[in-house]
C-alpha positions in Angstrom: -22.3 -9.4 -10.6 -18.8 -9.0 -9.1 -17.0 -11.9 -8.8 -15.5 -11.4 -5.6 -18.9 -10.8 -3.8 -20.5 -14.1 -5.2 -17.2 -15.9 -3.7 -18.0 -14.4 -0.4 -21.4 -14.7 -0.2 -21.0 -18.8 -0.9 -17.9 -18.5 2.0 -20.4 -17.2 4.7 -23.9 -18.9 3.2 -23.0 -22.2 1.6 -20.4 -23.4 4.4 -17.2 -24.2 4.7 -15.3 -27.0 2.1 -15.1 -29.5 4.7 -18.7 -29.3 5.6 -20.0 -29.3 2.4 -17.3 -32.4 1.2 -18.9 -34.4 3.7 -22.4 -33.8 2.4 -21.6 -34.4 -0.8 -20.2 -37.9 0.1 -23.7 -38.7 0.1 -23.9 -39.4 -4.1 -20.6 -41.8 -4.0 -22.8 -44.8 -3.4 -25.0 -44.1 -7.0 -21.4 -44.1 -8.7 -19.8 -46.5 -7.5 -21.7 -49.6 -9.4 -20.4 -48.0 -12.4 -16.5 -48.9 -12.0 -17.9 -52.4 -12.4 -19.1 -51.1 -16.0 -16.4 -49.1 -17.2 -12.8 -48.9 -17.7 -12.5 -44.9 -17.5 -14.1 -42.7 -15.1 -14.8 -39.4 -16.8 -17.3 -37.1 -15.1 -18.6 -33.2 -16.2 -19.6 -31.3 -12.9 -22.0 -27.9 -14.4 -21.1 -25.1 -12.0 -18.3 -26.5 -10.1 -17.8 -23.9 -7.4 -15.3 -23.8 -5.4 -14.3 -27.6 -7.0 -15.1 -29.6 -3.1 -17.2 -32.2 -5.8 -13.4 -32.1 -7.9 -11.7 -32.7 -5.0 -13.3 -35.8 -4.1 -13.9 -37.5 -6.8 -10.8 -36.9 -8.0 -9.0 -38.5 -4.4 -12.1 -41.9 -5.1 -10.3 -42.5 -8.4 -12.4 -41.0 -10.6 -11.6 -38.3 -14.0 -13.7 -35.7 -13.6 -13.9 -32.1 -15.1 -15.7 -28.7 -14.1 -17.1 -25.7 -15.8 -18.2 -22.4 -14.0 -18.5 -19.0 -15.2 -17.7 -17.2 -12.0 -13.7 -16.2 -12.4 -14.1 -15.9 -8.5 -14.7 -19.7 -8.2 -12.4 -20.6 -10.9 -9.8 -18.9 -8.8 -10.7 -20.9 -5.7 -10.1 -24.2 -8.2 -6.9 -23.1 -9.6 -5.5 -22.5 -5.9 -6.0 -26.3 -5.6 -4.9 -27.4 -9.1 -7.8 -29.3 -9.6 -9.4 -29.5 -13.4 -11.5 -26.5 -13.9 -11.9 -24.0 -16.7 -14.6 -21.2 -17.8 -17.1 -22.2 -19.9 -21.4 -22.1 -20.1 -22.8 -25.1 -18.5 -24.9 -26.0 -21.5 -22.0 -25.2 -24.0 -20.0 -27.7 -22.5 -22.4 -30.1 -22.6 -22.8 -29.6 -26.5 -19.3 -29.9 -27.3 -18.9 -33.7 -25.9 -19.6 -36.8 -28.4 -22.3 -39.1 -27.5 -21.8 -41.6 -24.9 -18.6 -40.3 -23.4 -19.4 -39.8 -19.9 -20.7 -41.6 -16.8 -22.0 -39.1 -15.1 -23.1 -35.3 -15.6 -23.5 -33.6 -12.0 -24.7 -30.0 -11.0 -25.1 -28.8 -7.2 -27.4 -26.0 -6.8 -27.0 -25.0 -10.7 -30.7 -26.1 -12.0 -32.8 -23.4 -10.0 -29.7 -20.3 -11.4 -30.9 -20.6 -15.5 -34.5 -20.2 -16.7 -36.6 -23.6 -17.2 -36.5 -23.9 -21.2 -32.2 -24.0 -21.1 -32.5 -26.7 -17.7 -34.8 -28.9 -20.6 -32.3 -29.0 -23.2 -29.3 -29.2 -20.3 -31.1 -32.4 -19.3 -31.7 -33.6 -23.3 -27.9 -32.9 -23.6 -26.9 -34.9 -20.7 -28.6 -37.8 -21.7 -27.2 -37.5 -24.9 -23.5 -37.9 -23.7 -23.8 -40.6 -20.7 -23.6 -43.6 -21.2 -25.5 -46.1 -21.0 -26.8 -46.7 -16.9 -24.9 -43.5 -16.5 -26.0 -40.7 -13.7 -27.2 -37.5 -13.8 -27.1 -35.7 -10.5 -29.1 -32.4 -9.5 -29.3 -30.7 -6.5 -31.3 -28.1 -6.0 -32.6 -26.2 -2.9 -35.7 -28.3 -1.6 -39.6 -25.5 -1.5 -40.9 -28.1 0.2 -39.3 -26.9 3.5 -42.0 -24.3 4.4 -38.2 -22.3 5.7 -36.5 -23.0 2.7 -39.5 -22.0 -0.1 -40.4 -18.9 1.4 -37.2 -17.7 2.8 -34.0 -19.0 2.3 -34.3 -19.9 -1.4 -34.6 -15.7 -2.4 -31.4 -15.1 -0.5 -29.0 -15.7 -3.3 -30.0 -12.9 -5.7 -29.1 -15.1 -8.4 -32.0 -17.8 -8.3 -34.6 -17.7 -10.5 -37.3 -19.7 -9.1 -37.7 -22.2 -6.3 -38.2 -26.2 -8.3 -40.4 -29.1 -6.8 -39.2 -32.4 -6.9 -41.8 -33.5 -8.7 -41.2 -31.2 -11.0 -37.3 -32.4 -11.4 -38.5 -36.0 -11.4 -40.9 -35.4 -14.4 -38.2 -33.7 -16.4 -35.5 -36.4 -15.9 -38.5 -38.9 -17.2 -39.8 -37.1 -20.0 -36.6 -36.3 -20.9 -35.9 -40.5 -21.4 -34.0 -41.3 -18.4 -35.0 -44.9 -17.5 -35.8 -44.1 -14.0 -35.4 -40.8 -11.7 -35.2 -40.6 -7.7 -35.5 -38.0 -5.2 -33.0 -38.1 -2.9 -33.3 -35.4 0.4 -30.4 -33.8 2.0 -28.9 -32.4 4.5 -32.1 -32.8 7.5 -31.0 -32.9 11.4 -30.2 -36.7 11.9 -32.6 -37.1 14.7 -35.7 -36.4 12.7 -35.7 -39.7 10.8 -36.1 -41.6 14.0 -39.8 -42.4 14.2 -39.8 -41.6 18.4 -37.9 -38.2 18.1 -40.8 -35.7 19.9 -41.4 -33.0 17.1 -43.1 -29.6 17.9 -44.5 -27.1 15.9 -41.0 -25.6 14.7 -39.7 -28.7 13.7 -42.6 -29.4 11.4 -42.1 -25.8 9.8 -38.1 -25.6 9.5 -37.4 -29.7 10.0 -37.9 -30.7 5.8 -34.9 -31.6 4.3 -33.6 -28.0 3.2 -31.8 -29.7 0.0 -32.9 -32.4 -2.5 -31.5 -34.1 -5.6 -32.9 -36.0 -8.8 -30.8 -38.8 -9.6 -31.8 -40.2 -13.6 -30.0 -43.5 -14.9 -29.9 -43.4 -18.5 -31.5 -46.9 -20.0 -29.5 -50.5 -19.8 -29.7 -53.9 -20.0 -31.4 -55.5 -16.9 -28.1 -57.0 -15.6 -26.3 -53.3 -16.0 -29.0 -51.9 -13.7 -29.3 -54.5 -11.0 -26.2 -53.6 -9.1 -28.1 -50.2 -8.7 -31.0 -51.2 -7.1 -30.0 -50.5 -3.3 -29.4 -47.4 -3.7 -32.0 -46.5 -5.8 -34.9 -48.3 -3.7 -33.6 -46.7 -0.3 -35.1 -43.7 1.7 -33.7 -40.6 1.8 -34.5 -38.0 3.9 -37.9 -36.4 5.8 -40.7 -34.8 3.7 -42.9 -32.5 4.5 -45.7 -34.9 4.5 -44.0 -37.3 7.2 -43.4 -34.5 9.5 -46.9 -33.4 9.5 -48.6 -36.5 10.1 -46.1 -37.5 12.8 -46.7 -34.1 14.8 -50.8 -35.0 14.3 -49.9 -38.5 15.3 -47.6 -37.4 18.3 -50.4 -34.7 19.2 -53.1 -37.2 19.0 -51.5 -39.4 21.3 -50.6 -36.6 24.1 -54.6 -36.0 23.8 -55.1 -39.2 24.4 -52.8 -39.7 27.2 -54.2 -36.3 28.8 -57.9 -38.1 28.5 -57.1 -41.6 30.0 -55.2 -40.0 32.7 -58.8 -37.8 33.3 -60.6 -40.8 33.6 -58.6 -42.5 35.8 -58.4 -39.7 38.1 -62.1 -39.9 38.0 -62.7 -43.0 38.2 -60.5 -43.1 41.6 -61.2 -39.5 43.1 -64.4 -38.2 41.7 -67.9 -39.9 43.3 -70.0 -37.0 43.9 -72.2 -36.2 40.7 -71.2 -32.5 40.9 -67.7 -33.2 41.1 -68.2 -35.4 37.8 -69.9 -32.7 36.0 -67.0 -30.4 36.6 -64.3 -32.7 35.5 -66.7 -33.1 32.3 -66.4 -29.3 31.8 -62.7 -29.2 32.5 -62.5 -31.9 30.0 -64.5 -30.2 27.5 -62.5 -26.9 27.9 -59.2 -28.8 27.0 -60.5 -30.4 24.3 -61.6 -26.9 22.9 -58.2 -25.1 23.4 -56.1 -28.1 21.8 -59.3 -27.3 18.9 -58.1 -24.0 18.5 -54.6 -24.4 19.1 -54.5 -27.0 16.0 -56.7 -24.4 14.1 -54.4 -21.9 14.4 -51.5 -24.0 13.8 -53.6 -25.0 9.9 -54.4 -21.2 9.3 -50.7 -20.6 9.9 -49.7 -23.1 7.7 -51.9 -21.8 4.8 -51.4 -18.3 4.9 -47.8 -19.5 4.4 -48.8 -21.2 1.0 -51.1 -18.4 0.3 -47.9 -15.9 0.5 -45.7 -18.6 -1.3 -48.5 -19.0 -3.9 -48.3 -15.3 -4.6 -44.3 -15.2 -4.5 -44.5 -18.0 -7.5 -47.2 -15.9 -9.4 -45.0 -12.6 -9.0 -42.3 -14.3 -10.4 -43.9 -15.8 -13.3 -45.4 -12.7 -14.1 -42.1 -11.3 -14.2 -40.7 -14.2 -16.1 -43.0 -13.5 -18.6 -42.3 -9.9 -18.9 -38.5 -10.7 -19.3 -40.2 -13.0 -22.2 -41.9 -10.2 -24.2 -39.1 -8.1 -23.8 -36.7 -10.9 -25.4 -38.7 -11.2 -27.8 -39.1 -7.7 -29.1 -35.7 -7.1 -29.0 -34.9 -10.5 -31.3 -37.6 -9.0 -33.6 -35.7 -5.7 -33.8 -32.3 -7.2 -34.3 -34.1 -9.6 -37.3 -35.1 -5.8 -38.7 -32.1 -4.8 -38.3 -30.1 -7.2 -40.1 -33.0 -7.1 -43.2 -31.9 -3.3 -43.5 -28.5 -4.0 -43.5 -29.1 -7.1 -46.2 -30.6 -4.5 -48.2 -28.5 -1.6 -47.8 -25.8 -4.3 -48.7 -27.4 -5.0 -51.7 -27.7 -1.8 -53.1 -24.0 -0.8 -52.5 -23.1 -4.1 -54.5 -25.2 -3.0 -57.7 -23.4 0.6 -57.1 -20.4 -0.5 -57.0 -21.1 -3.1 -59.9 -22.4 0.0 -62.4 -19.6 2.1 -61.0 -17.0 -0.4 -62.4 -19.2 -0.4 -65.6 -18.7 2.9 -66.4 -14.9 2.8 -65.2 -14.6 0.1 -67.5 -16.5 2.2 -70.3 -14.6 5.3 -69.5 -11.4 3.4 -69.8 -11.9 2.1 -73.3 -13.2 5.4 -74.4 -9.3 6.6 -73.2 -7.7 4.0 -75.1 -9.8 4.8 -78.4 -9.1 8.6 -77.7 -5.4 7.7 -77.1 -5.2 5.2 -80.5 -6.3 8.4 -82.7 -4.2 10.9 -81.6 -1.4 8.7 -81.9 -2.3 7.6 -85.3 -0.5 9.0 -88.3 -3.7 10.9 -89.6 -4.3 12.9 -86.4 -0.8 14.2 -87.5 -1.2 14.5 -90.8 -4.6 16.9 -90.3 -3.1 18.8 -87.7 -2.2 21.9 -89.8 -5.8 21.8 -91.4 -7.2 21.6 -88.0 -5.0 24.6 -86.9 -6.3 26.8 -90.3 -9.6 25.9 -89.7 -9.6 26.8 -86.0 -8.4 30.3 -86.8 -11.0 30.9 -89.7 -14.3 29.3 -87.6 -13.0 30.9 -84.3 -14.3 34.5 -85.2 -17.5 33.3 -86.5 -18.2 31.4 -83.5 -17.4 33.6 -80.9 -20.2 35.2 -79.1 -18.4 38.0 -77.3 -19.2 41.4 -78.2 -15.2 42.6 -78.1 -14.4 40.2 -81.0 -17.5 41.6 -83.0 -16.8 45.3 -82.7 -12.6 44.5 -83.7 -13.7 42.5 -87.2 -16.4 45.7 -87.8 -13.5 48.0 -87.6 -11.0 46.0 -89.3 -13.1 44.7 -92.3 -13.4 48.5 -93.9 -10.0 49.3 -94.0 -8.8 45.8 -94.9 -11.3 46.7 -97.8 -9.3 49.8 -98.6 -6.2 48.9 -98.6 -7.0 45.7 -100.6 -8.7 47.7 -103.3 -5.1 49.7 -103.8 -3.3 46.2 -104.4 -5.0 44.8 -107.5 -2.0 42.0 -107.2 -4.0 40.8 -103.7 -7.1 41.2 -104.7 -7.4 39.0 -107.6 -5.9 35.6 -105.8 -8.3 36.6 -103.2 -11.3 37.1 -104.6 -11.0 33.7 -106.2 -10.6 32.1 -103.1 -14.0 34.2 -102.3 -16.1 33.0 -105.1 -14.8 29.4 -103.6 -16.3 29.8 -100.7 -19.6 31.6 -101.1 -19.9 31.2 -97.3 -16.9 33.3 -96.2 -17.8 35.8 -98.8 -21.4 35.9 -97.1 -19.6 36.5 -94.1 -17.2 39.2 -94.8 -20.1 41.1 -96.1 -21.9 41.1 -93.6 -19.3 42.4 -91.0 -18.8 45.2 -93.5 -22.3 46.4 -94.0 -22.6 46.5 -90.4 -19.5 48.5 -90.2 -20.8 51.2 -92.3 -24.2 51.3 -90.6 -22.8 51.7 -87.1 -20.4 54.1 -88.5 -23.0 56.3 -90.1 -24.8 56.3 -86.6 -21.9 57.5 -84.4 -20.1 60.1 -86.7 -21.6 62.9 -85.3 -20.5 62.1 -82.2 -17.2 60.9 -83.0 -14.4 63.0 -83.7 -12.1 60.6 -84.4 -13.3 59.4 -87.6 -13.4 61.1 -90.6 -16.2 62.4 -92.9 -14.9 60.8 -96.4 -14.4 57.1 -95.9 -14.8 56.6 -92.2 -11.7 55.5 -91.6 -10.2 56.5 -88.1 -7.2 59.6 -88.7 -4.3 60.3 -86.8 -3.7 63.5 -85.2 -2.5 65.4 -87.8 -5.8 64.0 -90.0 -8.2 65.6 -87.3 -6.4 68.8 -87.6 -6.6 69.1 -91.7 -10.4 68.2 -91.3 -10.9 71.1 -89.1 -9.3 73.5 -91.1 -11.4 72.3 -94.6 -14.6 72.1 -92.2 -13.8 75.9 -90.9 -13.1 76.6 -94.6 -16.3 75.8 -96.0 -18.4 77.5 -93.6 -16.5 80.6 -93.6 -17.5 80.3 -97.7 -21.1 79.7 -97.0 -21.4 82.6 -95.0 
């Protein structure tokens, strides 16, 4: 929510600072026993607003500090210089050591956060206080018929209206020693028993605000000084009002009655005349009936409609609930995937270094022999027997077809060096292999060769062996010759 519209929905709502100083003035008298206990003052006030609760207890002596999350209030605190800063209410709380406060405070903070975080707010606060310490909570009172079915859902930021019973429990089963419920902020007027209350005032009169004051436990003589306040009467229930409009109603009957009879009793003393005050009296009787019939079927169609406010909003509660908690079960999933895809990429990245580590040794041992001085010394063997293998072991046709052609003539013209020959074809008989070889290539010379003489002019008819030009030209003429002769 914007900031600046919460700020100025409390401006026109809540009331002005002076007003709502002098209301708060109310709670001084449950602190003040505890100067008499202490030699510091410290105070924590949850959702300090607009800082009026600051203000004052900082001007009665006292060290206190607020939190609020609303910048828009902060703002208002700052203006004033008075000791405010951002921070979660519960938060806050958690960060203090035990026993270092005499008194936590929050006005109109308990019914803004959902039920289970005001349970472990209250646990926390009894945690830091010390002992006899305070906790103060007000809280918008549903026991004002106005307030519980109206008022209450005008701040869009409430989450559900809180009885005081409700607040007292908590503050007790939490382990506060003892909890009161102190009502707020009623017309003056309606406390005095003879005040004349009508139908309105019984509807709208309830105290519209209420606090739970807890005392944390102490020794007897700690808590005495507290008993005044704690054992005095604060403000009009709902209960009182409602009996005293019966009892005020009842009497006005009453009164109606004696003054019939009277007026009987002096006036009436013909029978007829007596029999019609009787009906008159009867037909009164009947309309203040229905009139206070009316006035109960009022009253519980406006619990009915509150009942079914409270079950809407606990329905929706629990929806809120479900959804929570399938989206913590989705972020658990979440996180297992990413656990495991984490995993995984470690023991990658693990046998990834393996083999880098692997590979790198491999480079060394690579690196150590051709530096070493028998790489050298083999490399003209290595270079000899490259050259020889390399025909052998070439599978393209091109290399094939150039040793078929070249292993004839390099037979000719060996056979016409008897001086080559020899050395060579010891080195031969050495290598019965390469002899093997050699042979091969030319038998497959002379069988290819036979296949494509006809076909071939280039080559001659004697030995096979490719001519020049002037070769082709002499075969001709001996070819033409010895035809001309067989004819």
């Amino acid at each position: 929510m914007d900031d600046g519209f919460y700020r100025a929905f409390e401006d026109r709502y809540r009331g002005s600072r002076e007003l709502i100083t002098e209301r708060l003035k109310a709670y001084l008298p449950f602190l003040s026993p505890l100067k008499a206990l202490y030699q510091d003052y410290p105070v924590l006030d949850l959702g300090c607003g607009r800082g009026e609760w600051l203000e004052l207890l900082t001007a009665e002596g006292y060290a206190p500090t607020g939190v609020d999350l609303d910048e828009g209030m902060l703002e208002a605190c700052r203006a004033l210089d008075l000791p405010a800063r951002k921070a979660d209410a519960l938060s806050a709380l958690k960060e203090l050591a035990d026993n270092s406060l005499i008194a936590v405070t929050g006005f109109h903070i308990a019914e803004h956060i959902p039920f289970p975080v005001l349970q472990e707010l209250v646990a926390e606060a009894l945690r830091v206080l010390r002992p006899a310490g305070l906790l103060i909570l007000e809280t918008p009172n549903a026991e004002s018929l106005v307030v519980g079915t109206n008022s209450f859902y005008l701040d869009p930021t409430h989450e559900r209206p809180l009885p005081n019973l409700l607040m007292s429990f908590l503050a007790e089963h939490a382990g506060f020693a003892k909890s009161k419920i102190v009502r707020l902020q009623e017309r003056p007027e309606l406390r005095e028993e003879s005040t004349s209350l009508g139908l309105w005032e019984v509807l709208a009169g309830t105290s519209p605000d209420y606090a739970v004051v807890g005392q944390k436990q102490a020794v007897t003589e700690q808590l005495e000084d507290f008993a005044p306040v704690f054992d005095a009467a604060y403000g009009v229930s709902l209960d009182q009002l409602a009996v005293r409009y019966d009892q005020a109603l009842e009497r006005r009957l009453k009164g109606i009655e004696g003054e019939l009879v009277a007026a009987r009793d002096e006036f009436v003393t013909h029978d007829g005349l007596q029999a019609l005050m009787d009906r008159l009296h009867a037909q009164q009787t009947d309309q203040l009936v229905l009139l206070q019939d009316r006035f109960s079927q009022d009253v519980d169609a406006q619990q009915q409609r509150f009942n079914q406010s409270i079950l809407s909003l606990q329905q929706h509660c629990s929806g809120l609930q479900t959804s929570l908690t399938n989206v913590q079960k989705s972020h658990g999933e979440a996180i297992a995937q990413t656990e495991h895809v984490r995993q995984e990429l470690n023991a990658s990245l693990g046998n990834a270094h393996h083999w880098y580590l692997r590979a790198v040794a491999y480079e060394q041992q690579l690196q150590a022999v051709h530096a070493s001085t028998s790489w050298r010394l083999t490399a003209p063997l290595r270079v000899v027997m490259r050259a020889i293998y390399w025909p052998f072991r070439s599978g393209k046709s091109s290399v094939g077809r150039t040793l078929r052609r070249i292993v004839p003539h390099a037979r000719l013209w060996v056979g016409r060096r008897p001086a080559i020959q020899r050395p060579l074809m010891a080195v031969l008989n050495r290598s019965p292999w390469l002899a093997a070889k050699l042979r091969q290539l030319h038998q497959s010379a002379v069988h290819a060769d036979a296949a494509s003489n006809a076909s071939d002019p280039q080559h001659g008819v004697i030995d096979h062996a490719p001519l020049t030009e002037r070769g082709r030209d002499i075969e001709r003429a001996l070819m033409q010759a010895m035809t001309k002769d067989l004819n």
